[in-house]
Residue frames relative to the residue before (quaternion, step in Angstrom):
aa qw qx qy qz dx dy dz
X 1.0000 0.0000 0.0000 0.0000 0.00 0.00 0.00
X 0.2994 -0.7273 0.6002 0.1457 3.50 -1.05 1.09
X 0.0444 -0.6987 0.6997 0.1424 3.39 -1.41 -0.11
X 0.1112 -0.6783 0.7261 -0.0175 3.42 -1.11 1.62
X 0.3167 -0.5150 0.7609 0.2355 3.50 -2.36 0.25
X 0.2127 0.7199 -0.6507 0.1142 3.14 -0.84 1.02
X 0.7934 -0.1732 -0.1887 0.5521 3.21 -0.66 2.39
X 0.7844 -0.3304 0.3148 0.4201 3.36 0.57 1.08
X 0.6263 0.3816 -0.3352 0.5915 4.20 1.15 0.30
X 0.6694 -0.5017 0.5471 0.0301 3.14 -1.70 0.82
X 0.2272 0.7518 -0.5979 0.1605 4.06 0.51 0.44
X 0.0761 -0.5015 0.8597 0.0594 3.86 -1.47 0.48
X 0.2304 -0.5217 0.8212 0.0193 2.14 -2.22 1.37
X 0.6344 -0.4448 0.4603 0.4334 3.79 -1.59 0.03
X 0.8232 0.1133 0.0422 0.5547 3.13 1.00 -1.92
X 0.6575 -0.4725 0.4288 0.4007 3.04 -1.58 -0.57
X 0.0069 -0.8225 0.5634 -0.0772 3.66 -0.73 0.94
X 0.4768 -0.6416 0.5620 0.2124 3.64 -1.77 0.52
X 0.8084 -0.2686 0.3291 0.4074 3.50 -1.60 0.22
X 0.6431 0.6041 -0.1733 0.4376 3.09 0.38 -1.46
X 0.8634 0.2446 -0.1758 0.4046 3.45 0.32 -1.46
X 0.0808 0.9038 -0.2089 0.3647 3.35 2.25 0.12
X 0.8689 0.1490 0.1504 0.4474 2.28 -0.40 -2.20
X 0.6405 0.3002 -0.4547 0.5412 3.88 1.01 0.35
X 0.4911 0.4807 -0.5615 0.4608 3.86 0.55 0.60
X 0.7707 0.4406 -0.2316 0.3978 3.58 0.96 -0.60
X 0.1439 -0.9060 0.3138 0.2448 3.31 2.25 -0.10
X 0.1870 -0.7162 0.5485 -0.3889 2.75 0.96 2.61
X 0.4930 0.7139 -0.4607 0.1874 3.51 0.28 -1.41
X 0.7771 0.0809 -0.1075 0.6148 3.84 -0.83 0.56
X 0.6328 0.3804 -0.5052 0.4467 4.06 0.18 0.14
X 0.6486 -0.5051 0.4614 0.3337 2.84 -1.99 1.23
X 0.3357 0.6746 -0.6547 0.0601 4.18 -0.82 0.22
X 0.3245 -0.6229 0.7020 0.1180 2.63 -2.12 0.90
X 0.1251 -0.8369 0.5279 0.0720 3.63 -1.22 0.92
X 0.1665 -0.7590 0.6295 -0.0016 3.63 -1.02 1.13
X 0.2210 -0.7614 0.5866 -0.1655 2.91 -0.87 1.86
X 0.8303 -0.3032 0.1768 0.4330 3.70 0.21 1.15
X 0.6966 -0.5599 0.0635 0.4440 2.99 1.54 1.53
X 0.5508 0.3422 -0.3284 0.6867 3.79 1.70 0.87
X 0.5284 -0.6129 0.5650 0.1608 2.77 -1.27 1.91
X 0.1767 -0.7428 0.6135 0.2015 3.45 -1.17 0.47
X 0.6359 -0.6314 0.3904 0.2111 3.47 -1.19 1.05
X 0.5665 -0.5237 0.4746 0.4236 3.88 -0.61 0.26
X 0.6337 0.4646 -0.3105 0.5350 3.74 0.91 -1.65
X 0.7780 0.3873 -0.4038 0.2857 3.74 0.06 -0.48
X 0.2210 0.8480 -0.4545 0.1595 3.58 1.53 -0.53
X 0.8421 0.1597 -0.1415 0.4953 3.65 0.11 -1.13
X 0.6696 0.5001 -0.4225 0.3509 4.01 1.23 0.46
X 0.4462 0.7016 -0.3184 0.4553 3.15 2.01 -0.13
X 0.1913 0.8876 -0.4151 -0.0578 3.12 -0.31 1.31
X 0.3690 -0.8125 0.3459 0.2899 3.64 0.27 1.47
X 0.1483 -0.8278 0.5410 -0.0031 2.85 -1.21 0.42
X 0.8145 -0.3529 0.0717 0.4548 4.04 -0.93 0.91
X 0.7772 0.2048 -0.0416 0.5936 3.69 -0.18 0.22
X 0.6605 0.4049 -0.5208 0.3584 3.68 -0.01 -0.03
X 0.3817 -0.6997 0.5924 0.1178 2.86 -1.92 1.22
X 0.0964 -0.7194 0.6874 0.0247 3.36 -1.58 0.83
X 0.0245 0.7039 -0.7061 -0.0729 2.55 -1.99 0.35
X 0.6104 -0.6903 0.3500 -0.1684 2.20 -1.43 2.16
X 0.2271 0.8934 -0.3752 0.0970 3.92 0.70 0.67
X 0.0256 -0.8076 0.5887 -0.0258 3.77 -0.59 1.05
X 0.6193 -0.6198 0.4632 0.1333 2.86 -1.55 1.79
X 0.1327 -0.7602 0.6358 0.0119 3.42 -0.47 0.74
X 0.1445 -0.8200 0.5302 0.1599 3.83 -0.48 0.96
X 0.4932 0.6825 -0.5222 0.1354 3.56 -1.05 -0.18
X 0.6206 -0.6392 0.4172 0.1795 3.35 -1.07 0.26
């Protein structure tokens, strides 16, 4: 079991998972987001090589369009 900070909250996971698998537990999938991984933005291309681990904090940020 992992523990992550995402925005400042406490989440457990069973296992150990990437960006990628992240952001469809958070049903992100197809929204614009930007991720910070212990104060380094992580790249779109790295999404599914990023693999988080116990204690790292993120933060989790979606584009919101409108005018």
């Amino acid at each position: 079991m992992i523990q992550l900070i995402i925005n400042g909250q406490s989440k457990q996971f069973e296992t150990s998972l990437n960006v990628a698998q992240l952001i469809d537990h958070l049903a992100l999938q197809g929204k614009r987001v930007a991720i910070e991984c212990n104060g380094e933005i992580v790249p779109r291309s790295r999404f599914s090589e990023q693999t988080l681990m116990h204690g790292d904090r993120l933060e989790v940020v979606v584009a919101v369009g409108g005018g």
